[in-house]
C-alpha positions, 0 to 999 in steps of 0.5 A: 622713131624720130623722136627720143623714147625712154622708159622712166619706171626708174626714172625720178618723178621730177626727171620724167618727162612721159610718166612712168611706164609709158609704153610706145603707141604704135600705129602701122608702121609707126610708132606715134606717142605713148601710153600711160594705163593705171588702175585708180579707184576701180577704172582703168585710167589711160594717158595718152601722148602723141608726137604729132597731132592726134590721129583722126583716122576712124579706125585708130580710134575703133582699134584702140578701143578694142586693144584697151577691151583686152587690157581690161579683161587682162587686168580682170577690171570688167568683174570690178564693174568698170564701165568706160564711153568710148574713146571718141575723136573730140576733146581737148584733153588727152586723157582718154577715159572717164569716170565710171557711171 
């Protein structure tokens, strides 16, 4: 991967340096950063880490909104009437959901 992985479920919290369960985020053939998905006050929350720069191809952006589609409906989150926009390509910050509206 070029760069160190680990899962910190069972790491201390001070030791953590990607957070607790996140999982690889992987791309092609690559895997290009983490993950971090939790449910808080009734929204999926997804961190998102990246090794390099943020991807810019169109269609990561398309494909990763699909895969957090089928987590959503995994996690039965579209009966709890949680709404989320579109990931998008612009912002600083990389957390990639919002506030329910």
């Amino acid at each position: 991967w070029r760069w160190p992985y680990r899962f910190e479920a069972y790491t201390p919290p001070a030791k953590r340096l990607r957070g607790y369960y996140a999982m690889p985020l992987l791309w092609g053939e690559s895997v290009i950063g983490w993950a971090n998905a939790r449910v808080t006050e009734r929204r999926l929350d997804l961190d998102l880490g990246f090794v390099g720069k943020r991807p810019t191809d169109s269609d990561f952006w398309s494909e990763l909104e699909l895969e957090i589609g089928r987590l959503e409906a995994f996690l039965d989150l579209n009966k709890l009437g949680v709404r989320h926009l579109p990931l998008g390509l612009t912002g600083e910050k990389q957390t990639a959901r919002v506030l329910p509206q």
